[in-house]
C-alpha positions as MATLAB code, in Angstrom:
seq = 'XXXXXXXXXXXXXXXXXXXXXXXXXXXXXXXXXXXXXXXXXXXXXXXXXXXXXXXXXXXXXXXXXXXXXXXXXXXXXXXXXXXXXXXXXXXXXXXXXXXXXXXXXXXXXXXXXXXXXX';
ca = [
       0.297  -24.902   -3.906;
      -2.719  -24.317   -5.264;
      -3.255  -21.188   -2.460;
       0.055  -19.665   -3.772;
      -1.453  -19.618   -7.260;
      -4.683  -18.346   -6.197;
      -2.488  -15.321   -4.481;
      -0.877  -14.296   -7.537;
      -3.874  -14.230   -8.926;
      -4.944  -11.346   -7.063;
      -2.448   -9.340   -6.974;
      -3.013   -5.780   -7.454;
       0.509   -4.356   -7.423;
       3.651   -5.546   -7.445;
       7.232   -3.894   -6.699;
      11.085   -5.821   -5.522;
       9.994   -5.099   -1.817;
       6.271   -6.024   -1.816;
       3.165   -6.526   -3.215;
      -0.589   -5.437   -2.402;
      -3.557   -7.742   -3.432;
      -7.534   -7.975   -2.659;
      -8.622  -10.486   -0.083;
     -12.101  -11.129   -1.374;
     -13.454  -13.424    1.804;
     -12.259  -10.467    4.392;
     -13.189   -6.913    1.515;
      -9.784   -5.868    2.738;
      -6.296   -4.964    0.617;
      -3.442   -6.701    2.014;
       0.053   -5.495    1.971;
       3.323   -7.000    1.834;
       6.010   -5.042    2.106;
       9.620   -6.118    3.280;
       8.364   -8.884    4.715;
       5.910   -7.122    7.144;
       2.131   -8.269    6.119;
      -0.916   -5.684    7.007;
      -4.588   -5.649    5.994;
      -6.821   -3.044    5.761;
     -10.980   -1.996    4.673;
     -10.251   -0.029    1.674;
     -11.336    3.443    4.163;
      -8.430    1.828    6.175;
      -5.837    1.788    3.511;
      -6.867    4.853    1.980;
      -5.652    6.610    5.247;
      -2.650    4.713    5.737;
      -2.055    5.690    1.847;
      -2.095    9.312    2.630;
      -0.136    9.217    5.651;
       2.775    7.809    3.937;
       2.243   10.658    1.648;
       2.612   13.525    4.144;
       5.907   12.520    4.854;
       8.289   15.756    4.205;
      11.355   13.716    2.271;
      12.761   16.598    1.432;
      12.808   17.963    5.236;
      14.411   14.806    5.674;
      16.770   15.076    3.246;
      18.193   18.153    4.342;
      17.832   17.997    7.778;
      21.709   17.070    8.983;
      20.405   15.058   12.503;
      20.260   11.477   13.052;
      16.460   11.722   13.901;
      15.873   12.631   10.422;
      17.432    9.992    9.007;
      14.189    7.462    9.506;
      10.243    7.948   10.580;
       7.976    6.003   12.865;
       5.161    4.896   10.345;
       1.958    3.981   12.019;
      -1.570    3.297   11.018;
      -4.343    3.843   13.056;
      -5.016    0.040   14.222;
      -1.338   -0.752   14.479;
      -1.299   -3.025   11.814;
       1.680   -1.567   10.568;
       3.909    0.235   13.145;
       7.817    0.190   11.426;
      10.486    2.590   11.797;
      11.398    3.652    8.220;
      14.397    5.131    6.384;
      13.954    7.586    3.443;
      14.345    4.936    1.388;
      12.032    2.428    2.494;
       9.306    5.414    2.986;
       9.671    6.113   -1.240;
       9.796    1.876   -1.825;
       6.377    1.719    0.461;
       4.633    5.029   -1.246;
       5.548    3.311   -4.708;
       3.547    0.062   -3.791;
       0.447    1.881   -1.647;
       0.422    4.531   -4.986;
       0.528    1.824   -7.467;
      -2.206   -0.373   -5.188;
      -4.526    2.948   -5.068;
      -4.451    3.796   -9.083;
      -4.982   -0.116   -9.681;
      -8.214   -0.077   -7.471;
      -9.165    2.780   -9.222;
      -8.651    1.218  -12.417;
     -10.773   -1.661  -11.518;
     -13.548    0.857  -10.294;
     -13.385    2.863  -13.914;
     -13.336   -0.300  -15.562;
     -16.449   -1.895  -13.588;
     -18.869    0.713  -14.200;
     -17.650    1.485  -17.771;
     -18.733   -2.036  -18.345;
     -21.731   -2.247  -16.571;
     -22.708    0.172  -18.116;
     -22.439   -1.153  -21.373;
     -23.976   -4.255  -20.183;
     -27.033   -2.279  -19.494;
];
């Protein structure tokens, strides 16, 4: 139980399909998202991050064939290989968006105040 409460602790983002947080033994982000769990270096999730960013939604959108209606998502050491729908592409941007401005929070934060400790 006590691991559960440790895990909230760290949790960087939250949304109602996943949540991201910052495994501190392994320097990697985790991601849960709809049940699928992925880790990644920060380098690692950074490109992952962008990828689901390139996605065209509006090509998607208005593109009338059933191939268009989800993606194969990939990263680059198939920690996360899913075939998603429009939908579950904007849910997963959402949580990897919200994960990167939290990290960069935490960075801004971190060297505003050491350097005020200085």
């Amino acid at each position: 139980m006590s691991e559960f409460n440790q895990l909230k602790n760290n949790v960087l983002f939250e949304t109602a399909n996943g949540f991201s947080y910052q495994c501190d033994l392994t320097n990697s982000i985790v991601i849960n998202f709809v049940g699928t769990t992925s880790s990644y270096k920060v380098r690692d999730f950074l490109i992952f991050q962008r990828k689901v960013n390139s996605v065209l939604i509006l090509e998607m959108l208005y593109d009338l064939s059933d191939q268009s209606d989800a993606q194969l998502i990939e990263t680059t050491k198939r920690n996360f290989s899913r075939n998603l729908t429009i939908c579950e592409i904007v849910q997963l941007r959402e949580l990897l968006n919200g994960t990167k401005f939290t990290l960069n929070l935490y960075s801004m934060l971190h060297s505003v105040l050491s350097v005020e400790a200085v």
